[in-house]
SERO-4910 file (N, C-alpha, C, O; in steps of 0.05 Angstrom, whole numbers):
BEGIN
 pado doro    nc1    nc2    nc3   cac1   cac2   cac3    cc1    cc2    cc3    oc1    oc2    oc3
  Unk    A   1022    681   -941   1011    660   -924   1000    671   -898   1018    680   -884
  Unk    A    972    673   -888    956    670   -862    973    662   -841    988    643   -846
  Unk    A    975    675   -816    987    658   -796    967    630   -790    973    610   -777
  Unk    A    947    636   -800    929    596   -797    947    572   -813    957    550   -807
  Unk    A    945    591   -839    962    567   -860    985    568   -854    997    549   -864
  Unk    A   1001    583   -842   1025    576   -828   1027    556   -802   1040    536   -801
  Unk    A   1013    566   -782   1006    555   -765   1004    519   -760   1017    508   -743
  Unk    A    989    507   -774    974    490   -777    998    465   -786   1005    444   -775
  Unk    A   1007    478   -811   1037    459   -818   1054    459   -803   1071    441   -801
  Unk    A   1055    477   -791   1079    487   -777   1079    458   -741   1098    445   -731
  Unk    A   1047    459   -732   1043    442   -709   1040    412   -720   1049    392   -709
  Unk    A   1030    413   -740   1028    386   -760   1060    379   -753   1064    361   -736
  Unk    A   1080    389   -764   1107    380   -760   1117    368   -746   1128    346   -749
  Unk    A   1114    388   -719   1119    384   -690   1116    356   -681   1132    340   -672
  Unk    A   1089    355   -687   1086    324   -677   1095    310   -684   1101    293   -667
  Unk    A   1105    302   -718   1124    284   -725   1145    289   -705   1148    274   -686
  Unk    A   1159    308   -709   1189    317   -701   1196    305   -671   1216    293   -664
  Unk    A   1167    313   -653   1177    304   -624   1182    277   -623   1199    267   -607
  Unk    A   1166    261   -642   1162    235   -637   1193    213   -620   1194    197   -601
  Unk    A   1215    226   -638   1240    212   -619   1244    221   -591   1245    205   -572
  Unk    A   1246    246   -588   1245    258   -570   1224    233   -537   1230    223   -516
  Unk    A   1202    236   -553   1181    226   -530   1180    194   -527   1169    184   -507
  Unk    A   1191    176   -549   1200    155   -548   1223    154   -529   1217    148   -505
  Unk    A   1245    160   -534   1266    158   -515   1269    175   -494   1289    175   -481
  Unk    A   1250    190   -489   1244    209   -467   1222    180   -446   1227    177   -422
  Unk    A   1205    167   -457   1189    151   -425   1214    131   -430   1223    125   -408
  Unk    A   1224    123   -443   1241    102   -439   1263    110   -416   1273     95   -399
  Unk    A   1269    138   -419   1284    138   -395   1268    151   -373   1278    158   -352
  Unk    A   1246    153   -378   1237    165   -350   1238    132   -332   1245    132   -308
  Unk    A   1232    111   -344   1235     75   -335   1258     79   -315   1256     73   -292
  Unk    A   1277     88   -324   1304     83   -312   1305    104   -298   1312     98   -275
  Unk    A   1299    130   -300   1299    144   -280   1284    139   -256   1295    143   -235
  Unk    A   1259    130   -257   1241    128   -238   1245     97   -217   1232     88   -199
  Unk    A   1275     84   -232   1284     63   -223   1318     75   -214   1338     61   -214
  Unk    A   1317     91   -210   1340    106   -198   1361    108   -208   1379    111   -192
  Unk    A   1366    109   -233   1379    111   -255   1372    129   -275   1351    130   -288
  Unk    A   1402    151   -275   1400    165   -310   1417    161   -326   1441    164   -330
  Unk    A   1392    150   -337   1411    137   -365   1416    155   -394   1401    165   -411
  Unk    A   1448    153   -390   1452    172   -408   1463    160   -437   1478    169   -454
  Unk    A   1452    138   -434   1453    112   -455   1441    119   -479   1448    108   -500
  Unk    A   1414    147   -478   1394    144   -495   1411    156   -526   1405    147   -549
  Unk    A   1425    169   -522   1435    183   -551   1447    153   -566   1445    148   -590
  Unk    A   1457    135   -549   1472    116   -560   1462     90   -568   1473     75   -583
  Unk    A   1436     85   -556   1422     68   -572   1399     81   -584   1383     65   -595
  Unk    A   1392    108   -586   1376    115   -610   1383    112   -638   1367    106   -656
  Unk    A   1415    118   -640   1437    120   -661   1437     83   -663   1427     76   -684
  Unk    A   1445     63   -648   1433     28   -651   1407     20   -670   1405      1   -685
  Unk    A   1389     41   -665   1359     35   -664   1354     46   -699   1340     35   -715
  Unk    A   1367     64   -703   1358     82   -730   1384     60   -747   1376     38   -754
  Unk    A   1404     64   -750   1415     39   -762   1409     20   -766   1402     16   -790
  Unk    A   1408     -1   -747   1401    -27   -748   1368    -34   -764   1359    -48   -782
  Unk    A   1357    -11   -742   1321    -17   -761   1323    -11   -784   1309    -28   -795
  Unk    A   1336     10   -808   1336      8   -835   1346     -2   -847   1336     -5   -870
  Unk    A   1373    -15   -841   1393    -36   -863   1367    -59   -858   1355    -65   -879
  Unk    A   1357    -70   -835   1341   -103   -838   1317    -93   -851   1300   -108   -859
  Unk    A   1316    -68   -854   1280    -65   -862   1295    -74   -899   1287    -92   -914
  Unk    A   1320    -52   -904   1326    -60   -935   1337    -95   -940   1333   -111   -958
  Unk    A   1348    -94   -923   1355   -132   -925   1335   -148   -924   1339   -168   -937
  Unk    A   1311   -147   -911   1286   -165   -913   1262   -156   -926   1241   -169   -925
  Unk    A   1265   -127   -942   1245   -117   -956   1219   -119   -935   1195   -119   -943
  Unk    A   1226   -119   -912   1192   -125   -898   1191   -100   -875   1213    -91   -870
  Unk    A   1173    -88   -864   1181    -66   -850   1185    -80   -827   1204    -80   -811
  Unk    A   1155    -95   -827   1147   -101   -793   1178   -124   -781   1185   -128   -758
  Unk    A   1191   -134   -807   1203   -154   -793   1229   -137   -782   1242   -137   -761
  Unk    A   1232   -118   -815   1267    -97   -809   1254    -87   -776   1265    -92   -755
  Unk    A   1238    -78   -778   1233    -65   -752   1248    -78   -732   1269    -72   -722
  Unk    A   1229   -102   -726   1228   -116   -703   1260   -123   -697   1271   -121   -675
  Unk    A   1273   -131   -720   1298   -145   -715   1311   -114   -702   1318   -116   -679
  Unk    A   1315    -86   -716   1341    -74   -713   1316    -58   -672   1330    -46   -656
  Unk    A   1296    -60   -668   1286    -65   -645   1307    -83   -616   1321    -80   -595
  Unk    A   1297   -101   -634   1314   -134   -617   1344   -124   -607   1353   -125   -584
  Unk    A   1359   -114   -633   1386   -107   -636   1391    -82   -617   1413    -83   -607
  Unk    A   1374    -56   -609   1368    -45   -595   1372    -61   -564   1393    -59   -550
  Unk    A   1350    -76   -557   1350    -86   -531   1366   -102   -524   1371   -106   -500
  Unk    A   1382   -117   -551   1402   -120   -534   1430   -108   -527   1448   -116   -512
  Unk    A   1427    -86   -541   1451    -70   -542   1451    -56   -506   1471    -51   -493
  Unk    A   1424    -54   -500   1419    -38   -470   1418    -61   -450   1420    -57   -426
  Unk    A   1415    -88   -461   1424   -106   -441   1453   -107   -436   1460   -116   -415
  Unk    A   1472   -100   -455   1496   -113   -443   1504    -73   -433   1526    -70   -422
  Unk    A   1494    -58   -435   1499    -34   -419   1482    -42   -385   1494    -33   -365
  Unk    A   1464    -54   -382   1447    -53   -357   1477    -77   -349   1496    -73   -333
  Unk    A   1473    -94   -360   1493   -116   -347   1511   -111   -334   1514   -120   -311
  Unk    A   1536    -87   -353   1556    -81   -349   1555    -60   -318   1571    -58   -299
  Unk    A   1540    -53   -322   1524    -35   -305   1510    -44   -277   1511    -32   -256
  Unk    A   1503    -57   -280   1482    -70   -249   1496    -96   -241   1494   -102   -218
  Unk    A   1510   -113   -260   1522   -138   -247   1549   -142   -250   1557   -162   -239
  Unk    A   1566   -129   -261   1598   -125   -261   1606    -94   -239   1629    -85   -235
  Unk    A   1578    -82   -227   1580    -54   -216   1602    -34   -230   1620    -26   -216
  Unk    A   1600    -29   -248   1606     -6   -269   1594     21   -260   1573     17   -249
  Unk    A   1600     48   -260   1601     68   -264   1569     69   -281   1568     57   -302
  Unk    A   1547     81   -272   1529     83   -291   1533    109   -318   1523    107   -340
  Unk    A   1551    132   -307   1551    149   -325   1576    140   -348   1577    146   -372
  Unk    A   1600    121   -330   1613    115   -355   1612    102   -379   1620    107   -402
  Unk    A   1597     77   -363   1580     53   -382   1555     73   -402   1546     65   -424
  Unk    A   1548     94   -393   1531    103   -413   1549    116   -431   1552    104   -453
  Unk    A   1562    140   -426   1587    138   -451   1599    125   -464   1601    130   -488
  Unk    A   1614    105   -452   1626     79   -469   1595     79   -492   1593     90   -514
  Unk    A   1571     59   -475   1556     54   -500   1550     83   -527   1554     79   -551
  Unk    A   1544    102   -518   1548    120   -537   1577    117   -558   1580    104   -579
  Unk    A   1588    130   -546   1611    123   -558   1618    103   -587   1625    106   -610
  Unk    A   1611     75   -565   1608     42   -580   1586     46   -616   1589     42   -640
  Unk    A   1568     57   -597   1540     70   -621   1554     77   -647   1557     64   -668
  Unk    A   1564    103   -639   1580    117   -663   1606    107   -672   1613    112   -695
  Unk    A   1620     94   -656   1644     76   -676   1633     51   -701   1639     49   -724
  Unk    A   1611     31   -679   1602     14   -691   1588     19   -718   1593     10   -740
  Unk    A   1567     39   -710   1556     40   -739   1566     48   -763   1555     42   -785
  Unk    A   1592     67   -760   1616     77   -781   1627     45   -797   1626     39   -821
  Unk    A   1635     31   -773   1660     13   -780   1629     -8   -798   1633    -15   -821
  Unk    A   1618    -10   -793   1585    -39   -796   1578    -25   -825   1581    -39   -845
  Unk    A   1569      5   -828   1568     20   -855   1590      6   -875   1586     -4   -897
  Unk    A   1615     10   -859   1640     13   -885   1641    -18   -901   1642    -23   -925
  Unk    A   1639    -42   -868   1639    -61   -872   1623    -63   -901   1635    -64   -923
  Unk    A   1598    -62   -898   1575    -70   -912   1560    -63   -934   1541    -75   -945
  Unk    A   1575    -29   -941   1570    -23   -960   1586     -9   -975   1581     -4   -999
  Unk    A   1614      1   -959   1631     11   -965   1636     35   -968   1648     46   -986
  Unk    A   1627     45   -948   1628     77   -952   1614     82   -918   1596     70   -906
  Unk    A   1630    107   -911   1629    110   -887   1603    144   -885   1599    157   -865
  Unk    A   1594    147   -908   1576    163   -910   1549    158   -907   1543    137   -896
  Unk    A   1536    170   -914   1507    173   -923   1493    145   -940   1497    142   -964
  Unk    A   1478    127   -927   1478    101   -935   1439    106   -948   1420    109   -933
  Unk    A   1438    105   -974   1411    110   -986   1402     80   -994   1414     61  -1004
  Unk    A   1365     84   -983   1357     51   -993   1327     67  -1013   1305     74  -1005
  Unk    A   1337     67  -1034   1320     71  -1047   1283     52  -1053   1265     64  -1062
  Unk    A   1282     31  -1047   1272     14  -1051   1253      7  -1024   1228      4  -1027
  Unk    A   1263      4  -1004   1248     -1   -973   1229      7   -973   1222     27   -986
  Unk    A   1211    -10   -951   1180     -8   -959   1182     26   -938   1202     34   -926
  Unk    A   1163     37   -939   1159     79   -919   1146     65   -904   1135     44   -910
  Unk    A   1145     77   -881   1123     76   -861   1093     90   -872   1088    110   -885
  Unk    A   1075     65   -859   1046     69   -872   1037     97   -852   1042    101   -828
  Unk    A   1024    111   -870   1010    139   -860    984    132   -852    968    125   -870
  Unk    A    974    135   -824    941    136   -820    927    158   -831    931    181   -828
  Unk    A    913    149   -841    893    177   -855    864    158   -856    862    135   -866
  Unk    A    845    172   -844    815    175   -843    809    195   -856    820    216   -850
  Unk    A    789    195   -879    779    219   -885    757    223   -885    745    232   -905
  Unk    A    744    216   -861    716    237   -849    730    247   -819    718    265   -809
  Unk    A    753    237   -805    772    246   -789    799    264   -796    814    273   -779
  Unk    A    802    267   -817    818    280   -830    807    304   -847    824    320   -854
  Unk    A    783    308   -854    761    329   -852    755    345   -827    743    366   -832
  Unk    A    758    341   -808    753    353   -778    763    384   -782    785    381   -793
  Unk    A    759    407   -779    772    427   -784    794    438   -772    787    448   -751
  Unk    A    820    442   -776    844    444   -756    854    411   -743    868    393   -751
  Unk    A    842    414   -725    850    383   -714    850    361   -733    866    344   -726
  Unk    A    839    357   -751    845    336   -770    862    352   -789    859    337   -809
  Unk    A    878    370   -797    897    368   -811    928    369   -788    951    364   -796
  Unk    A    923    373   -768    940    376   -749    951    346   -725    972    341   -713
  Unk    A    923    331   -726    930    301   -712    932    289   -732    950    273   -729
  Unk    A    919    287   -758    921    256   -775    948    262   -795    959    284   -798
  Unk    A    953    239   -806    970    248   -828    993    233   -823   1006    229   -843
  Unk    A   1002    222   -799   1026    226   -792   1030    196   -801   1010    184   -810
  Unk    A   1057    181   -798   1063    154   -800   1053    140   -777   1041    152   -758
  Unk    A   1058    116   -777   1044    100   -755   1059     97   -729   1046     93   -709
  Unk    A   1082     98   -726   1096    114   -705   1090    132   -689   1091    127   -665
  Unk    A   1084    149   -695   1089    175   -691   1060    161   -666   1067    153   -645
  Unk    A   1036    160   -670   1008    141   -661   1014    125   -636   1000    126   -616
  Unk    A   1041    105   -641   1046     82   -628   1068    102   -600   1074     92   -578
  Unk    A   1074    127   -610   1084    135   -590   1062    143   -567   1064    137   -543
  Unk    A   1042    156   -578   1026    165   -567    998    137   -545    983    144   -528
  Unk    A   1001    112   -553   1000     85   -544   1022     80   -525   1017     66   -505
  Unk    A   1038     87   -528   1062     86   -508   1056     97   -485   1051     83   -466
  Unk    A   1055    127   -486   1054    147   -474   1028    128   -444   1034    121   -422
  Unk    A   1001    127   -460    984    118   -442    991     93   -430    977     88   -411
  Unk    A   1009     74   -437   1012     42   -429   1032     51   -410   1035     36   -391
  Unk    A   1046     72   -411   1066     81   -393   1054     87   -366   1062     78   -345
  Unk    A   1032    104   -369   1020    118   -346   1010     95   -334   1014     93   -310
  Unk    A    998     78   -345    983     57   -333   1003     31   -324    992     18   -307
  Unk    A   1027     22   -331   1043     18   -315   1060     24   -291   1064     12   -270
  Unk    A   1068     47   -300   1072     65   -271   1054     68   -253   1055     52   -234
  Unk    A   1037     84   -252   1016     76   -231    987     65   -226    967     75   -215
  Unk    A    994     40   -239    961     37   -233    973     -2   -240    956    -18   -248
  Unk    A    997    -11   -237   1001    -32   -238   1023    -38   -214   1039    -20   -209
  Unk    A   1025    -69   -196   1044    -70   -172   1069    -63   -187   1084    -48   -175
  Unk    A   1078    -71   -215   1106    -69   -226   1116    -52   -224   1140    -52   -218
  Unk    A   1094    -17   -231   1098      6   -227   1107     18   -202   1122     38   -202
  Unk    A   1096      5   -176   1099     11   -151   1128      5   -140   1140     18   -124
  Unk    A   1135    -19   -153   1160    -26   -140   1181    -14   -158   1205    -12   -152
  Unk    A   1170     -8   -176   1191      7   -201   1199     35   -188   1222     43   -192
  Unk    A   1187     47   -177   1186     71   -165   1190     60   -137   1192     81   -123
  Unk    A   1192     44   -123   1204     48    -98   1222     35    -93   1227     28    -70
  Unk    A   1237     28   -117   1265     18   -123   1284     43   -127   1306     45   -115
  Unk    A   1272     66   -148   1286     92   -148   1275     98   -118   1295    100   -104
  Unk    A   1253    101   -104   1268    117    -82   1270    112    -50   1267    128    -32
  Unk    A   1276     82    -51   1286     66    -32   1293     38    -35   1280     18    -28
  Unk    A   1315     40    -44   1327     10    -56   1328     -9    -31   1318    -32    -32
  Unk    A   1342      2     -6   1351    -21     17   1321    -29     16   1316    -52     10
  Unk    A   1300     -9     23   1272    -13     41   1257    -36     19   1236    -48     28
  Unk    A   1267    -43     -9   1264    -59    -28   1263    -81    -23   1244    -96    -21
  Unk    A   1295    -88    -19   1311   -110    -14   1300   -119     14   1294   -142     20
  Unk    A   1298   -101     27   1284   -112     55   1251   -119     53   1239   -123     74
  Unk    A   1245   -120     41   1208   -128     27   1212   -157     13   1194   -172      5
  Unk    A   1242   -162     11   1247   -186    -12   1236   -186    -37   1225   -205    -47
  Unk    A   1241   -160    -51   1240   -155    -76   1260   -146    -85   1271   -127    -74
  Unk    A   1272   -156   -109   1303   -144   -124   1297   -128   -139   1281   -130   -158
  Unk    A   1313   -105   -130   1305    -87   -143   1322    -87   -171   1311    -75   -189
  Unk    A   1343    -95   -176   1369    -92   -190   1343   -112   -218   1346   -107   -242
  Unk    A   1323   -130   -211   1315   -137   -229   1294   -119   -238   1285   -126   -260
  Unk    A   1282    -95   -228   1262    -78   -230   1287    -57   -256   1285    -53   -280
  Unk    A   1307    -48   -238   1327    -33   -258   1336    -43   -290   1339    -29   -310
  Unk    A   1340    -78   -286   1342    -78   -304   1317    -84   -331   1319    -78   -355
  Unk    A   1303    -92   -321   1273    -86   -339   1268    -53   -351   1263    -48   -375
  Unk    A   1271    -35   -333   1273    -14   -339   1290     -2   -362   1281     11   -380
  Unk    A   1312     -8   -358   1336    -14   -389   1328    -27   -414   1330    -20   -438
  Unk    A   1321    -43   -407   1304    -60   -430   1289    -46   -450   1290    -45   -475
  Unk    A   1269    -33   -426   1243    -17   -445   1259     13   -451   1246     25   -468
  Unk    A   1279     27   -442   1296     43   -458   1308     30   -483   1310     39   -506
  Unk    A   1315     12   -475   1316      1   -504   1295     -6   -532   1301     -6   -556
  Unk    A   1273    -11   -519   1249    -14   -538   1255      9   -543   1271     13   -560
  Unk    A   1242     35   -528   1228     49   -540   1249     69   -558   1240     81   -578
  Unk    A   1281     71   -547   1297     92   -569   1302     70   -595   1302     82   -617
  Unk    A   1305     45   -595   1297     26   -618   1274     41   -637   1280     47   -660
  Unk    A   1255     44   -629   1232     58   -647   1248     83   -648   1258     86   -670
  Unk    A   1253    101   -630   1258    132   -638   1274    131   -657   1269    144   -677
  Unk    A   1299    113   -656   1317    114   -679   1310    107   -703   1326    112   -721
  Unk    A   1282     91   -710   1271     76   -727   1255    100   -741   1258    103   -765
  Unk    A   1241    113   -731   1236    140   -733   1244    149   -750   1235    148   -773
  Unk    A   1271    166   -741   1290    187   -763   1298    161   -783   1294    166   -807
  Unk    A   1304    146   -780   1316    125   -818   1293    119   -832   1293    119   -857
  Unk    A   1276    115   -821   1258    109   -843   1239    115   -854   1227    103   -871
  Unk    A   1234    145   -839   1224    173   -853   1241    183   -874   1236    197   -893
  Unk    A   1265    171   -866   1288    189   -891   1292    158   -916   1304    162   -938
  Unk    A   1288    148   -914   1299    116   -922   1322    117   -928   1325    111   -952
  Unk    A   1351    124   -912   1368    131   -909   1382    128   -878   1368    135   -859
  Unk    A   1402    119   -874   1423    130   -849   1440    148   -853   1456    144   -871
  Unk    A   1442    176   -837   1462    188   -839   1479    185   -812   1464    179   -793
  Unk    A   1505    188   -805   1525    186   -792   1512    208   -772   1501    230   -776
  Unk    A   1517    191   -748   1505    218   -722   1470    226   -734   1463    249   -736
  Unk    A   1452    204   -741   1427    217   -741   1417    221   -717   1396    233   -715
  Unk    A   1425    215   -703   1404    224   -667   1413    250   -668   1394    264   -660
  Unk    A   1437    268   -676   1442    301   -664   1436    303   -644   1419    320   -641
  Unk    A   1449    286   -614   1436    307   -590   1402    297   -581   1390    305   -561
  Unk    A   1393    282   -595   1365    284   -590   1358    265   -562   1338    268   -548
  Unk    A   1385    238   -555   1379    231   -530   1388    253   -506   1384    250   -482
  Unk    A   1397    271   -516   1419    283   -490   1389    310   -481   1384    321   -460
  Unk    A   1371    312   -512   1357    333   -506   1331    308   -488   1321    316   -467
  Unk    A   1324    286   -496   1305    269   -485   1324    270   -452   1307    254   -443
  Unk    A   1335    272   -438   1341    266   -414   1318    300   -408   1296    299   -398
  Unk    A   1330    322   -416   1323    349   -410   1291    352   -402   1279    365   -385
  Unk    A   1279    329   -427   1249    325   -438   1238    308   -403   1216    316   -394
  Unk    A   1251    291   -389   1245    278   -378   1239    295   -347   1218    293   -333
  Unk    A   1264    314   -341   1264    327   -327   1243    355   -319   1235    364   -298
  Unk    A   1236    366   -355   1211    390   -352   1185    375   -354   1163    387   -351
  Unk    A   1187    353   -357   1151    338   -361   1148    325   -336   1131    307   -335
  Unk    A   1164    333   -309   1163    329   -283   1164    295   -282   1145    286   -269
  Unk    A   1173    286   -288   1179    260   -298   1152    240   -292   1148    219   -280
  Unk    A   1130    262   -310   1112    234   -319   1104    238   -343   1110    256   -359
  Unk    A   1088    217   -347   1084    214   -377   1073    228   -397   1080    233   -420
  Unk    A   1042    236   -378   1034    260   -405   1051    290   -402   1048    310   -416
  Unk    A   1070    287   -374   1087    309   -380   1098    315   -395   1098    337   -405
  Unk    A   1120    283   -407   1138    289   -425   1122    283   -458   1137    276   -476
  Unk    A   1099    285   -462   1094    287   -482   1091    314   -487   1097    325   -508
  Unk    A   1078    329   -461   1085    364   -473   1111    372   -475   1120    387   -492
  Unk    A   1123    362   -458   1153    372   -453   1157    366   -489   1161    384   -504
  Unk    A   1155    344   -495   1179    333   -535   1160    350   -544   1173    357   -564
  Unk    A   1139    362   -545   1124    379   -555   1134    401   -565   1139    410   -587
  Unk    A   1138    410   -538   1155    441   -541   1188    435   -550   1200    454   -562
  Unk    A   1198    418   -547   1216    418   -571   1220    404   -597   1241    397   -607
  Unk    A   1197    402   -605   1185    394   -631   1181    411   -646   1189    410   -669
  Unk    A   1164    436   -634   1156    452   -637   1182    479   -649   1180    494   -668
  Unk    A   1206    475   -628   1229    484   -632   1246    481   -668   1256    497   -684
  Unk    A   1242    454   -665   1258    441   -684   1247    451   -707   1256    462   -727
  Unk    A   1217    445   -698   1204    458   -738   1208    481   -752   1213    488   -775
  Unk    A   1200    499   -713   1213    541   -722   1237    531   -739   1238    533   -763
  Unk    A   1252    523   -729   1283    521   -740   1278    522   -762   1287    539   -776
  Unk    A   1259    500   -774   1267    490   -807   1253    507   -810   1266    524   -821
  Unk    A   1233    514   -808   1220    542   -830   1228    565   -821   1214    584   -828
  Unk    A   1248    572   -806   1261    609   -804   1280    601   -826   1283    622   -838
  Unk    A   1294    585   -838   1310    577   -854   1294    586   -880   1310    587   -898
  Unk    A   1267    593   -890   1264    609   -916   1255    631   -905   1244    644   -923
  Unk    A   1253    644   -879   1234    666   -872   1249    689   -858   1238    710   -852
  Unk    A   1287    680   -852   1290    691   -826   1318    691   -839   1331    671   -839
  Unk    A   1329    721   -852   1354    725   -856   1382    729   -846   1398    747   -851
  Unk    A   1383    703   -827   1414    704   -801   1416    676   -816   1403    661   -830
  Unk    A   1443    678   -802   1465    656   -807   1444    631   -796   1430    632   -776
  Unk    A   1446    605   -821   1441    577   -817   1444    565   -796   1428    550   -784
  Unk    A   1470    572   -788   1477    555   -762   1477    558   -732   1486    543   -714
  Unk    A   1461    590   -733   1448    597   -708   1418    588   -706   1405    580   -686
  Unk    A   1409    592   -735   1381    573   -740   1375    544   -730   1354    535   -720
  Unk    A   1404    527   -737   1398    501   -726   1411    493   -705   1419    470   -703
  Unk    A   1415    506   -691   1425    505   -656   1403    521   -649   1408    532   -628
  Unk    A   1382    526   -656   1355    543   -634   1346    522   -620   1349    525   -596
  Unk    A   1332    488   -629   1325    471   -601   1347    469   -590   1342    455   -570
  Unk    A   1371    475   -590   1396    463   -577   1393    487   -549   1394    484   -525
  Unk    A   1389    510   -563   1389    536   -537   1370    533   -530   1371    538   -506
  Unk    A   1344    525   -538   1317    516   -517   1320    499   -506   1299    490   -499
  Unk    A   1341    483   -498   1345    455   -486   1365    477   -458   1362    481   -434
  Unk    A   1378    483   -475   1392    500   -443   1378    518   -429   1379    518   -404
  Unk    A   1363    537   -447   1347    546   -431   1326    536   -409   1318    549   -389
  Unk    A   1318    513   -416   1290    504   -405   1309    488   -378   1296    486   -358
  Unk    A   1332    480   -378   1354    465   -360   1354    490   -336   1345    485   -314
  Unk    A   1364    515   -344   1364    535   -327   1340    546   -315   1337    547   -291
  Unk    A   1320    554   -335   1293    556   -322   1290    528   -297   1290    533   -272
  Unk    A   1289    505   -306   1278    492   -290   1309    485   -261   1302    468   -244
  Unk    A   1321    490   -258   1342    496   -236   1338    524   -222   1347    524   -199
  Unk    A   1331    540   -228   1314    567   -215   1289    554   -202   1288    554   -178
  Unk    A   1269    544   -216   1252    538   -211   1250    518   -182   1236    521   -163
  Unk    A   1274    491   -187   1275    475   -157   1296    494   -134   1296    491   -110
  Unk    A   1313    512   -149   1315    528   -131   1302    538   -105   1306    534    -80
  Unk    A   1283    552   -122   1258    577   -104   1245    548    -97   1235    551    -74
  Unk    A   1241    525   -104   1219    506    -86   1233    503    -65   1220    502    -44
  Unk    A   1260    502    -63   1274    487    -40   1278    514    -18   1275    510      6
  Unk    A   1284    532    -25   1281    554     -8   1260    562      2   1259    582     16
***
């Protein structure tokens, strides 16, 4: 195989792969940029990928399974924002608890419902529809490398721009950001900001709703712990894409990009499996340390 024909599948992947990553990556840049890190995201991506495939197999419909295990999503991050902004909770513990909550619930909701605390297969559920043009899917390189993908993967990239254009180029954006970085000077404008924060939760909730919707229904399957880390790596994502939007789409890029090496050194690359699938996990630390060197030397 050409390093082209390698190549080409290899970035083709990527882009699927990042897609959770950069979903629950602007969703928390919302909350970060509203003075909050929310470390909620592993725990309702794991909400989001559950919930959206059992309703997609219970209602045979995608758009509706969607929407509902979505819904189920937002509200799962409402009663974390709640617990959180109007009972004044601990923001890092309430994000563990909900983690936590994530992975008990969907064990105990599995066993409930189908009886088995494993690997839950829906043979039958409608796939996510694939965009394909083919006089755009003819393009040389770039059309086998952008098209192809499910319609997700698209709607992230719709995100990405509705994001930028909320943040700055709308008043919601303005006060969203000068709620993270002057709350009193907020409250003294007579604007609440605590309602800016919690909007912000919300749309973490939309959007790891989709990320989790993502991994189930590419697989038409739930597995136990399908997020792996992927909210804890989306905080990381939020931090190297300088917390804006077309940042963190390069940022889930490059560990998209990570994830795929992984799966293909696995026929190409004769070391132990399980150093293979901890490589995005060590690009996640690495890029943590690089970028702490990095505000280092700024601040000095």
């Amino acid at each position: 195989m050409s390093n082209g024909e390698f190549s080409i599948p290899l970035i083709h992947n990527s882009i699927g792969i990042m897609t959770p990553f950069l979903l629950a990556g602007i969703g928390g840049l919302m909350t970060e940029l509203a003075g909050m890190l929310n470390i909620a995201l592993e725990g309702l991506i794991l909400i989001g990928a559950f919930f959206s495939v059992i309703f997609v197999a219970a209602t045979g419909s995608l758009f509706w399974g969607l929407l509902l295990g979505i819904l189920m999503t937002i509200f799962f991050s409402y009663i974390f924002g709640a617990v959180t902004l109007y009972l004044k909770a601990n923001v890092f513990i309430t994000g563990l608890a909900t983690n936590l909550l994530a992975g008990g619930m969907t064990t105990v909701l599995a066993f409930y419902l189908y009886g088995t605390k494993g690997v839950l297969m829906f043979d039958d559920i409608p796939s996510l529809p694939v965009f394909r043009v083919p006089s755009l899917h003819g393009i040389p390189v770039l059309g086998d490398i952008l098209f192809g993908h499910n319609i997700l993967v698209y709607l992230g990239w719709l995100i990405v721009v509705l994001a930028w254009i909320l943040i700055y180029k709308t008043p919601f954006g303005y006060r969203l950001r000068g709620t993270g970085s002057n709350f009193e000077a907020m409250k003294a404008l007579g604007v609440r900001p605590q309602r800016y924060q919690m909007i912000a939760i919300l749309i973490s909730g939309l959007t790891c709703g989709l990320a989790g919707a993502v991994l189930t229904l590419n697989l038409g399957a739930y597995v136990p712990n399908i997020s792996a880390g992927r909210g804890w790596i989306a905080l990381v994502v939020i931090y190297l894409g300088g917390k804006t939007p077309f940042g963190i789409l390069g940022a889930a890029f490059v560990f998209g990009l990570a994830e795929s090496l992984s799966n293909y050194a696995q026929g190409f690359i004769d070391i132990p499996v399980d150093f293979i699938l901890a490589f995005p996990y060590l690009i996640t630390v690495v890029a943590m340390v690089l970028m702490s060197v990095a505000q280092q030397r700024k601040a000095g």
